[in-house]
C-alpha positions as CSV (number, residue, x, y, z in Angstrom):
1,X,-38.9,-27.8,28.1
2,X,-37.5,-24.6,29.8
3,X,-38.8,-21.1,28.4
4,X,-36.0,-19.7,25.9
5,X,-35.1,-15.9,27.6
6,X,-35.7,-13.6,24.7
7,X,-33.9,-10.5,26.5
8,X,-30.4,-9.6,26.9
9,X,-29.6,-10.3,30.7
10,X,-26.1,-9.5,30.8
11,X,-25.9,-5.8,29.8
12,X,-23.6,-3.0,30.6
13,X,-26.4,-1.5,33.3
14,X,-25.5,-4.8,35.5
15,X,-22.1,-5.4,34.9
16,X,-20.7,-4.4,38.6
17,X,-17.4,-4.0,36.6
18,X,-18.1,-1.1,34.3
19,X,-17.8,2.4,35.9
20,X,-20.7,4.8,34.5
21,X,-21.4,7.9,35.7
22,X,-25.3,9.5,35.6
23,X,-26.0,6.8,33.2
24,X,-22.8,7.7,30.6
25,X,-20.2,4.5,30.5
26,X,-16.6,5.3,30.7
27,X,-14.0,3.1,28.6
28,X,-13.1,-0.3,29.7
29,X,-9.5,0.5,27.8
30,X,-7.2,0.1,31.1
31,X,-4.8,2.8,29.8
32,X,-7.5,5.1,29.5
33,X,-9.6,4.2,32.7
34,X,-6.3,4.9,34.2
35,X,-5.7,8.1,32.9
36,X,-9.4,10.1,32.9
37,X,-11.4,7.5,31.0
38,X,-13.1,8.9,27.6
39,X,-11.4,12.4,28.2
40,X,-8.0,11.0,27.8
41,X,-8.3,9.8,24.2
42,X,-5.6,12.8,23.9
43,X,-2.8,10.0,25.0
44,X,-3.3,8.3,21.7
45,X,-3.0,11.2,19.6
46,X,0.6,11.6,21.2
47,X,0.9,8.0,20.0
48,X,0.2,9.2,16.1
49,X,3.0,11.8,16.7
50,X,5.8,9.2,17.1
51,X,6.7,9.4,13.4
52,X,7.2,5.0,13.2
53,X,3.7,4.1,14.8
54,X,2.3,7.4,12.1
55,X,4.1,5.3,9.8
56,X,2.6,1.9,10.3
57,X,-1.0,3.0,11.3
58,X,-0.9,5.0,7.8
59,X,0.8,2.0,5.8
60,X,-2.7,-0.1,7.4
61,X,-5.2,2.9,6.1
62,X,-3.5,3.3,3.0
63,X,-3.4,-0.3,1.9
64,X,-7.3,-0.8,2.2
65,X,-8.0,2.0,0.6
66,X,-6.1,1.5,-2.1
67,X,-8.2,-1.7,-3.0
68,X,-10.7,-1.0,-6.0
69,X,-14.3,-1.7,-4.3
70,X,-17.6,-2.9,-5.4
71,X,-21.5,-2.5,-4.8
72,X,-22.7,-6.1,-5.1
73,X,-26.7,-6.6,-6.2
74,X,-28.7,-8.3,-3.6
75,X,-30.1,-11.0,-6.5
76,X,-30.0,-10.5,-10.2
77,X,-33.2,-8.7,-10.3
78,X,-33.9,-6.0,-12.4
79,X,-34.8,-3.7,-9.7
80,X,-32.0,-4.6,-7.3
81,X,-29.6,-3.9,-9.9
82,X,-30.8,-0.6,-10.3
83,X,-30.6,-0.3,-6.5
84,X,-26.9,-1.5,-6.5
85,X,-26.0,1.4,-9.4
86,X,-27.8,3.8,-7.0
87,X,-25.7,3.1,-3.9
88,X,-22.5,2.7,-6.0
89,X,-23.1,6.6,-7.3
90,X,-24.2,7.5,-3.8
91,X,-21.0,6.2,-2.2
92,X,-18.5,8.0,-5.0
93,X,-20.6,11.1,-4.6
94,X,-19.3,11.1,-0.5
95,X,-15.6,10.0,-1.8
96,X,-16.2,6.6,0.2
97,X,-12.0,6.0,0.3
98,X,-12.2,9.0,2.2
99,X,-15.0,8.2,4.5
100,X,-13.0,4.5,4.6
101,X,-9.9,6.5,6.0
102,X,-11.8,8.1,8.4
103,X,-13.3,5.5,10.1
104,X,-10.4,3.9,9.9
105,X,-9.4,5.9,12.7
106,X,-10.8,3.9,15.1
107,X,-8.0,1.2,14.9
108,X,-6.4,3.3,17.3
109,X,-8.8,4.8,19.8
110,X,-11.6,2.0,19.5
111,X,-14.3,3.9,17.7
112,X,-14.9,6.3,15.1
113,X,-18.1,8.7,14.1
114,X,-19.1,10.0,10.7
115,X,-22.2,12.6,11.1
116,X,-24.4,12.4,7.5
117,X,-26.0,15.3,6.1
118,X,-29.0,14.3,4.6
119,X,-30.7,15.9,1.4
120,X,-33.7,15.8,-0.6
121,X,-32.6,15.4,-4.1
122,X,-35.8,15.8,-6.6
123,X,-37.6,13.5,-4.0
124,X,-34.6,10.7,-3.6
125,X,-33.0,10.8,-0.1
126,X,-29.3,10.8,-0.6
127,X,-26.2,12.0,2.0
128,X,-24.6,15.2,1.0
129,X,-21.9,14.6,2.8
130,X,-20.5,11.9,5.3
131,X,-18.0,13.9,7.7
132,X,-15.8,12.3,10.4
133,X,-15.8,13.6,13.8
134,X,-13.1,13.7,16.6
135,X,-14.6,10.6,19.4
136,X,-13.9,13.1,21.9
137,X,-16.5,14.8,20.9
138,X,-18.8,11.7,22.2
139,X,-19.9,9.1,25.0
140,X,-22.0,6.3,25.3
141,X,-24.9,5.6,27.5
142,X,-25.4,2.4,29.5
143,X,-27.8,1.4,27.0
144,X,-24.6,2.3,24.3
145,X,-26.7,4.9,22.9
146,X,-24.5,7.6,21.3
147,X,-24.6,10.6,22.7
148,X,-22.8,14.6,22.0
149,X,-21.3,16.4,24.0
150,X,-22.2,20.4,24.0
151,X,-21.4,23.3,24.9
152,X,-24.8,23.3,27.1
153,X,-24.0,19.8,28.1
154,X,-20.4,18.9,28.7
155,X,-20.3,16.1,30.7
156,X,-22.8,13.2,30.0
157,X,-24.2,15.2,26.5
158,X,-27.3,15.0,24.5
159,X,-28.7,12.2,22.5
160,X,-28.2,12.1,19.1
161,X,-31.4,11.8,16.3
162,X,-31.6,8.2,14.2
163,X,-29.8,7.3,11.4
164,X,-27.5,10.5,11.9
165,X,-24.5,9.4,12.8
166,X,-22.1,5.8,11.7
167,X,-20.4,4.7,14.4
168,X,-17.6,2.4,13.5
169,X,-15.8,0.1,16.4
170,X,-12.1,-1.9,16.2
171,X,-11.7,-3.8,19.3
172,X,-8.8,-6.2,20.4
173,X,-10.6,-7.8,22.8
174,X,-13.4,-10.7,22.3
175,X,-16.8,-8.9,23.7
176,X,-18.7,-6.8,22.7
177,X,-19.5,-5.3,25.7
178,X,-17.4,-1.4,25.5
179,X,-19.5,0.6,23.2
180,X,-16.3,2.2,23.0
181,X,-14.5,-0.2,21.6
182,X,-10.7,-1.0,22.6
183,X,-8.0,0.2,20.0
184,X,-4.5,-0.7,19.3
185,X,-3.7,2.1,21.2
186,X,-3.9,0.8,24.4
187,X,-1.0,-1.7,22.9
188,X,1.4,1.3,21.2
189,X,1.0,3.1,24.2
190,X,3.7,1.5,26.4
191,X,6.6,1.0,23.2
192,X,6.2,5.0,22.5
193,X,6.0,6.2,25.8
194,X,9.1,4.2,26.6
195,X,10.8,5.6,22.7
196,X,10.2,8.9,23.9
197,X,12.0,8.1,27.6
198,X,15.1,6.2,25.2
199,X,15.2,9.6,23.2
200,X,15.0,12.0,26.0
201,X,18.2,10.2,27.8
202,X,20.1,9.8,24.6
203,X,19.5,13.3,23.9
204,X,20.5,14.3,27.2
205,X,23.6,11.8,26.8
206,X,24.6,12.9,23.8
207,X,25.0,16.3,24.5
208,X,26.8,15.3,27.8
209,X,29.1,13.4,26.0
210,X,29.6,16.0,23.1
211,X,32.1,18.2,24.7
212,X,34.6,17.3,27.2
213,X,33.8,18.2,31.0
214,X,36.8,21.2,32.4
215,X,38.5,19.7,36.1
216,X,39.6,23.2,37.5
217,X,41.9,22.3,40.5
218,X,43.7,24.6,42.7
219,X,46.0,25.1,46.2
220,X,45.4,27.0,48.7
221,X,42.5,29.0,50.7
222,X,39.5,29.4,47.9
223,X,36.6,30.9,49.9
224,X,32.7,30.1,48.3
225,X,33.5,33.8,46.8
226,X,36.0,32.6,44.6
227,X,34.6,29.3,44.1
228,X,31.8,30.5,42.3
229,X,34.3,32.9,40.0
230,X,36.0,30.3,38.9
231,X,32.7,28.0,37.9
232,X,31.6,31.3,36.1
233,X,34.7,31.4,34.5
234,X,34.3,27.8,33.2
235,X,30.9,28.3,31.9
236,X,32.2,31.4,30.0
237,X,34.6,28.9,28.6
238,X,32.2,27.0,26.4
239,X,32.1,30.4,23.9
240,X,35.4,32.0,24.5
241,X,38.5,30.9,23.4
242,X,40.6,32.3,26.2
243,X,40.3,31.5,30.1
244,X,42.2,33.4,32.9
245,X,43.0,31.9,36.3
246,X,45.4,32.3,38.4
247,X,48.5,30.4,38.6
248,X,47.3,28.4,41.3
249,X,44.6,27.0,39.5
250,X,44.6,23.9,36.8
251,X,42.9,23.8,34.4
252,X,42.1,20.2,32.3
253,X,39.6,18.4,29.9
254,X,37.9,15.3,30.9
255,X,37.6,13.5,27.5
256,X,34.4,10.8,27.8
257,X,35.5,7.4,27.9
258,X,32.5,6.3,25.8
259,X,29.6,8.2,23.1
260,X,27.0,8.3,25.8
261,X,25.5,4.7,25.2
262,X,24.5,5.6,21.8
263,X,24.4,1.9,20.4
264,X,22.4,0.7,23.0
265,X,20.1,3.6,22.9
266,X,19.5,3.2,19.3
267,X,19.2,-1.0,19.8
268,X,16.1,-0.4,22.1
269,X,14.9,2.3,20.4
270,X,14.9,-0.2,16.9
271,X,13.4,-2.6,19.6
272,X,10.4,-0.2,20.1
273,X,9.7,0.4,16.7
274,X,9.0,-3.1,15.7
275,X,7.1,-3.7,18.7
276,X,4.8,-1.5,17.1
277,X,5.2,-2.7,13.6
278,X,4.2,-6.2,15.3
279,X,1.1,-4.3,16.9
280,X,-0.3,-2.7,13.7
281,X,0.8,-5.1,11.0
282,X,1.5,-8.3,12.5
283,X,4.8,-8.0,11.3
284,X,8.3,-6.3,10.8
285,X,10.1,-6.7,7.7
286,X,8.0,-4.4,5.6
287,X,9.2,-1.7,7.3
288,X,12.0,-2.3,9.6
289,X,14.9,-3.7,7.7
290,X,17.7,-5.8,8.9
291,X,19.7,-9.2,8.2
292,X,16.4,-10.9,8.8
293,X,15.2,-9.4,5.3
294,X,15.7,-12.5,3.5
295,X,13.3,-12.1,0.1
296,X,11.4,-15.1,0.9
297,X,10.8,-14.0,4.6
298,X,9.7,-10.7,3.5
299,X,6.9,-11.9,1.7
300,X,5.1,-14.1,3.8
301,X,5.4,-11.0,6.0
302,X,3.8,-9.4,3.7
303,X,0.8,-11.3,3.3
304,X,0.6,-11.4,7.2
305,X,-0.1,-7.5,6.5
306,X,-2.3,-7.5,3.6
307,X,-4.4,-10.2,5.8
308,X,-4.6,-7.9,8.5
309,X,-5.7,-5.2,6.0
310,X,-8.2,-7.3,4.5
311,X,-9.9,-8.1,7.5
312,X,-10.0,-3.9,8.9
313,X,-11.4,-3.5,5.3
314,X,-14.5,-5.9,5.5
315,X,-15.4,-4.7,8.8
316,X,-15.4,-1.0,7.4
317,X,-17.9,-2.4,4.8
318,X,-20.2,-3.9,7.1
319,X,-20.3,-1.2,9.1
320,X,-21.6,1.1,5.6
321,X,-23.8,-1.5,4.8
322,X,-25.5,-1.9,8.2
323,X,-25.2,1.9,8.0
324,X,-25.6,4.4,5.3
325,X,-26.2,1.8,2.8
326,X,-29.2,0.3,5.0
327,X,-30.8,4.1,5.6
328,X,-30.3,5.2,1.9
329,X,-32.3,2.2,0.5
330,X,-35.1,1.5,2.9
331,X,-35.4,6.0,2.9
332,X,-35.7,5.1,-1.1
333,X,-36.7,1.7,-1.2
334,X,-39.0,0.5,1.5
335,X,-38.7,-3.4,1.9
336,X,-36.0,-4.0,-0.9
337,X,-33.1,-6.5,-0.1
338,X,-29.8,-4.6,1.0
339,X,-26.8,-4.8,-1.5
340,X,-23.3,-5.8,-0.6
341,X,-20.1,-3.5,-0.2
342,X,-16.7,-5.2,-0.5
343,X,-13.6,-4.3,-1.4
344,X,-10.8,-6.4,-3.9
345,X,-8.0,-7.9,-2.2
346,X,-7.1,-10.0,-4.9
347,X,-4.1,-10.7,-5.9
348,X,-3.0,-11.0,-9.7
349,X,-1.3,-14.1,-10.3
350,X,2.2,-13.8,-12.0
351,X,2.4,-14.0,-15.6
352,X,5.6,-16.1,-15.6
353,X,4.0,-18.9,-13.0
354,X,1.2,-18.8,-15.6
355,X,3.6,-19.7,-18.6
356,X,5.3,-22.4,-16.2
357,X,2.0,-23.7,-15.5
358,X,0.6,-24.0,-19.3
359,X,3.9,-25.1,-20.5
360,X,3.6,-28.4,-18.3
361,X,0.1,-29.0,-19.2
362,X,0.9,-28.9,-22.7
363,X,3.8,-31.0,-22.5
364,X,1.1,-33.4,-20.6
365,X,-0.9,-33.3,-24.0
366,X,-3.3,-30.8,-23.2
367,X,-3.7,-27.4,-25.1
368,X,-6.8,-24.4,-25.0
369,X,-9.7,-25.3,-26.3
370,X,-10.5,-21.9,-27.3
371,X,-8.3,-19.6,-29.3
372,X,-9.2,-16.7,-27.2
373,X,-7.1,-18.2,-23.9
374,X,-4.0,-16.3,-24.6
375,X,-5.3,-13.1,-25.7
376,X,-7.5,-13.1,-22.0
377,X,-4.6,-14.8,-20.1
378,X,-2.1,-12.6,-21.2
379,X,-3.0,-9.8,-23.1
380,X,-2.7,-8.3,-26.2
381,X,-3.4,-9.7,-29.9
382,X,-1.9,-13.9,-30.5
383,X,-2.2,-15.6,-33.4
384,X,-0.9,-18.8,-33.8
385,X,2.7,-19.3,-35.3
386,X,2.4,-21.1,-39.0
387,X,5.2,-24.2,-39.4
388,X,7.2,-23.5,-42.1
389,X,6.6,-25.3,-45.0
390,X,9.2,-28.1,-46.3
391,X,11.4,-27.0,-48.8
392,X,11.4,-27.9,-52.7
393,X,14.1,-30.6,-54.1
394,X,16.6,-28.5,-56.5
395,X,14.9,-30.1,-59.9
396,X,11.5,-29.1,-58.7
397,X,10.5,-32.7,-57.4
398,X,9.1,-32.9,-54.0
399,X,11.4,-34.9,-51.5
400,X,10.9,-38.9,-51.4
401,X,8.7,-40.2,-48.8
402,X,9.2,-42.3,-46.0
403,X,7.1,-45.2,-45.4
404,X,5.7,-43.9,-42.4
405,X,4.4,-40.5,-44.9
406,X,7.0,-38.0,-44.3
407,X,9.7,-36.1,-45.7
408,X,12.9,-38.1,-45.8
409,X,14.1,-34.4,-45.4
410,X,12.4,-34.3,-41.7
411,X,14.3,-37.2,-40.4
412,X,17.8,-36.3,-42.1
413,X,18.2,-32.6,-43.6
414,X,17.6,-29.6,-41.1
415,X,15.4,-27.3,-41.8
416,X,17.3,-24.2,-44.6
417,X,18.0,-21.4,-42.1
418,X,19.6,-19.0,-44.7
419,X,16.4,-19.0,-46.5
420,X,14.1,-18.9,-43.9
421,X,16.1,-15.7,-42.8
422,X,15.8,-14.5,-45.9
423,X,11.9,-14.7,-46.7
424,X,11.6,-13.3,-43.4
425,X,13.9,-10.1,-44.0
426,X,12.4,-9.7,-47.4
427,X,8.6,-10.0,-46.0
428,X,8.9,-7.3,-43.2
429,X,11.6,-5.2,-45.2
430,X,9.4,-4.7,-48.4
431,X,7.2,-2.2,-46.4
432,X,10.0,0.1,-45.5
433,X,11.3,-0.5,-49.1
434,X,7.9,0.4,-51.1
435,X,7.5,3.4,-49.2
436,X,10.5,4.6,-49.9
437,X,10.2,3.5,-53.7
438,X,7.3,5.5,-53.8
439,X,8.2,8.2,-51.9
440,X,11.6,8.6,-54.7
441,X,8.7,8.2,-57.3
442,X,6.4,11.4,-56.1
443,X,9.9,13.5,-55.8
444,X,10.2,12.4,-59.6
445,X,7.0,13.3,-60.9
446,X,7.0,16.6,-59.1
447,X,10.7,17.6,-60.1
448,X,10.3,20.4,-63.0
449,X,13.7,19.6,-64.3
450,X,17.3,17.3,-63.7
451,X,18.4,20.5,-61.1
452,X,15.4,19.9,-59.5
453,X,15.6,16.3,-59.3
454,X,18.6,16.4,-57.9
455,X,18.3,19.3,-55.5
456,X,14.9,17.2,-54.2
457,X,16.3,13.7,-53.8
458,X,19.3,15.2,-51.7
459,X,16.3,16.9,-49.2
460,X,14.9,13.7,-49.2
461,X,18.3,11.5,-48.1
462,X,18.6,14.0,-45.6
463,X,14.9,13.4,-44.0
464,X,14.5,10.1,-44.9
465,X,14.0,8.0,-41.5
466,X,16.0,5.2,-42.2
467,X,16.3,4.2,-38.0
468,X,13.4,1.3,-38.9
469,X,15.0,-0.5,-41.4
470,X,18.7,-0.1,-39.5
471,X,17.0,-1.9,-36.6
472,X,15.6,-4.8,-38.7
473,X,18.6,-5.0,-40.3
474,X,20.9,-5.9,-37.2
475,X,18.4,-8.2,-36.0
476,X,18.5,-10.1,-39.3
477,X,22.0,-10.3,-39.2
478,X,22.4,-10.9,-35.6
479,X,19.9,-13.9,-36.3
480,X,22.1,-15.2,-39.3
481,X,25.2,-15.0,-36.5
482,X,23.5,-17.2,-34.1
483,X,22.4,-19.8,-36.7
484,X,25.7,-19.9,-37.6
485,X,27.3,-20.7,-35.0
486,X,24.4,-22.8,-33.7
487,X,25.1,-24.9,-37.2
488,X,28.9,-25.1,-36.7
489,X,28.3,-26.5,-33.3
490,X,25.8,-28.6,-34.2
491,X,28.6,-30.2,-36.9
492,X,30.8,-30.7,-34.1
């Protein structure tokens, strides 16, 4: 049996490919090697100024931190319980969407660095603060160390102490091999360098095309002297609203043919956008619009994005948890299991697919088995509906039964509307009525005479909030419309 190699053979410090300079690594990111390796991480931040790919790389940030997140207990132990409440107050104490945002930020450039400021707190180890740096503030060793630049040490900077600084890395590649990490930005790069090249000729178009070009022709002997007059003359043009020239000289307006190109400047400029939209989110229609927009469309591309999102967010968490989580509980903790940090990309299911759905299981025969279901299902206080009870024959006898058990009434008369309207006005109007009955009574008892009765009962018509029993009113009546005319259909 061969001897298993415990050691890592293929490293950075023999990859022949990977430039490094007095034992500092530079970027593997073509665009950057291309361009002054870790010192131009600037080009990317020219990227964020192109308002679209701002737009998109802040729709990504935004949507994961927008998700409610958790502290998970390593096992339902007493004590890691209380560990779990401990990290989840140490992570709101650092605002740990905001720390999530930041480190976010190396979707773009390939890494990102938070520095922690430890404290003592009463004997507990906890991080004051969790503060995001600017990655070109940093390099990597061949070892992928991290290491500071200073002001002492500028080019391949200092090392840093342990369990300092998080160091979170978004790569699109499949190794792991750059310490720096390869962001999207090497992708935006071309689409908003080439935007800016579409805008700078439209621009330049545009304003070509704004105002008609002057044709000054003339006879005779015009020597560079004159020449040069005239053009001078033609500039003045532009502000004045007279020109002199001599007779021998014409003067006329080129009008332009076309508007400088500006459809098919704006048509590659819409092209670039969603090339980045495609980069960041995976897709388009969430925010580039057009007649592709079809509902249906739209939100399968939106669950292409929210993928995408979920997947940035868990690595975020791992990277706390392997992190600050990890170095606040074994500082606290020695030897105590690690808890987990997720966030919620769950989606709540739609109310009316859940009344479609429990409507065909009933129909199948099937109903809750406990009476809480709807109250947790869909909120609020249910309580279920009472049948109405079958009415009384007119001579006080009960209606004849069928051999089966039942009412002949069920099989031939329909149910009394009229009066079931009824009982139900009178039982939600008596309420409104015995307050106001009692209301009339306290004016009575407190009136010192007939004057004073009167004088009181008119206040009272005037404040009395009759709005309540208005409304249930014209729903009673609009109720005793429909069964109406429900009833003279049903007669044919």
């Amino acid at each position: 049996m061969a001897k298993l190699v415990r050691a890592e053979i293929a490293t950075a410090v023999s990859d022949p490919f990977i430039p490094s300079f007095q034992g500092v690594l530079q970027p593997m990111d073509e665009v950057l090697a291309a361009r002054g390796g870790a010192s131009a991480l600037k080009l990317y931040d020219e990227i964020r100024r192109d308002p679209h790919a701002h737009a998109v790389l802040s729709k990504m940030k935004l949507e994961v931190v927008s998700r409610e997140w958790a502290v998970f207990p390593a096992s339902e132990r007493r004590a890691d319980k209380k560990i779990a409440e401990a990290v989840e107050q140490q992570l709101k104490a650092i605002n740990f969407d905001r720390l999530t945002r930041g480190l976010l930020g190396a979707i773009l450039k390939g890494f990102a660095v938070a520095e922690i400021v430890w404290i003592n707190d009463e004997g507990l180890w906890k991080a004051g603060a969790v503060k995001v740096k600017k990655q070109r503030r940093f390099r990597f060793s061949v070892e992928g160390e991290l290491r500071m630049l200073t002001r002492s040490s500028t080019m391949d900077g200092e090392a840093v102490p342990d369990r300092k600084f998080i160091v979170h890395r978004h790569s699109i590649d499949d190794d792991d091999d750059d310490p720096y990490g390869v962001g999207i930005g090497s992708v935006l790069f071309w689409p908003a360098w080439f935007k800016r090249q579409v805008l700078a000729h439209w621009l330049r178009g545009t304003e070509k095309h704004a105002t008609p070009t002057t044709l000054a022709q003339y006879s005779g002997g015009f020597d560079q002297a004159k020449q040069d007059q005239l053009l001078d003359a033609l500039r003045r043009m532009a502000g004045d609203t007279g020109l002199a020239v001599p007779d021998t000289v014409n003067v006329s307006l080129l009008e332009a043919k076309s508007a400088g190109g500006g459809d098919v400047f704006e048509t590659l400029s819409r092209y670039l956008d969603e090339l980045m939209s495609e980069a960041v989110l995976g897709e388009t229609l969430s925010t580039n619009s057009g007649e592709r927009g079809a509902r249906s469309l739209g939100e399968i591309h939106n669950e292409v994005r929210i993928a995408i999102a979920k997947a940035a967010a868990d690595l975020v968490c791992e990277t706390v948890r392997d992190t600050l989580v990890r170095w606040f509980v074994e500082a606290n903790w020695p030897g105590t299991a690690i808890p987990e940090v997720w966030r919620d990309f769950s989606e709540a299911e739609d109310l009316n697919d859940k009344v479609e759905r429990d409507k065909k299981i009933y129909e199948m025969g099937y109903e809750p088995e406990d009476d809480d279901y709807f109250n947790e299902t869909y909120g609020g206080a249910w309580v279920k509906r009472k049948a109405p009870e079958p009415a009384d024959e007119p001579n006080g006898k009960q209606p004849p039964k069928a051999e089966d058990g039942t009412d002949f009434a069920e099989h031939s008369h329909p149910t009394d509307a009229a009066s079931e309207i009824a009982d139900q006005m009178e039982e939600l109007g008596d309420p409104v009525i015995a307050a106001t009955i009692e209301e009339i009574r306290n004016q009575v008892n407190a009136a010192a005479d007939f004057d004073d009765l009167s004088l009181r009962l008119a206040r009272l018509s005037a404040d009395m909030d009759v709005g309540g029993f208005a409304e249930l009113m014209e729903q009673g009546m609009t109720l005793a419309r429909l069964e109406g005319h429900d009833s003279v259909g049903s007669d044919g």
